[in-house]
N, C-alpha and C positions, 0 to 999 in steps of 0.2 A: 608033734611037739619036738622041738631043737635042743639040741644036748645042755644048750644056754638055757631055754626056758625051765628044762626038767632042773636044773641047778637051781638057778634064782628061785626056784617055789621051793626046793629045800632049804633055802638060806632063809628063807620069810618064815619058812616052819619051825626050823632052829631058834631062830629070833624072839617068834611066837607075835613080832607089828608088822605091820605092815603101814607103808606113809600112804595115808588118805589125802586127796585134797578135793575139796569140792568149790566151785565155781561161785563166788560171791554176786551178789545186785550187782549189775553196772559194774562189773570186771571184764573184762575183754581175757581172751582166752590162753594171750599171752601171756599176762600177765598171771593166771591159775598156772599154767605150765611154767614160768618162771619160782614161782613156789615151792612149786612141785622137785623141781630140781636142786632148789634152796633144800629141802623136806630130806632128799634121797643123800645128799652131800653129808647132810649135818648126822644123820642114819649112820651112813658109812655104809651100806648096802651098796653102792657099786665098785666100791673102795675093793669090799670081800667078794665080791665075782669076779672082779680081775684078778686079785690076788689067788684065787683057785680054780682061776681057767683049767690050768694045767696041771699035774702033780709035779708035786718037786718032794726029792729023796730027804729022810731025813740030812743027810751028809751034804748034798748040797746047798740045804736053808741055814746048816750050820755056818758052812762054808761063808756063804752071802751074810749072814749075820755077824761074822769076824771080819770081813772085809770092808761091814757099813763100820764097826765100830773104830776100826783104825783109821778108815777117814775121817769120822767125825771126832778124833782123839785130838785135843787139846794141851798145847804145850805150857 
């Protein structure tokens, strides 16, 4: 098991869903897999594996959080 996987099954724990999809009559498989990805987006489920791939310091997310907000500051 991958340090990835053992995370993402804590995220889905945390969660407590997990996005199902199952394969309709006369759907081609791309089109379930296109779903599927629709399903995992709208989740935010790989939005929060990326965001704690890594650890980051209290002090640094600070950091990064005063740095997004002065860009996005509005004159």
């Amino acid at each position: 098991m991958t340090c990835e996987t053992r995370f993402l099954s804590r995220v889905i724990r945390r969660e407590g869903k997990l996005v199902e999809t199952r394969v309709r009559k006369n759907e081609s498989l791309e089109d379930a897999l296109r779903r599927f990805k629709r399903g995992v987006a709208k989740d935010g489920t790989l939005a929060e594996v990326r965001k704690r791939r890594h650890y980051e310091k209290p002090s640094v997310k600070r950091k990064l959080k005063s740095e997004a907000a002065r860009k996005n500051k509005k004159f």
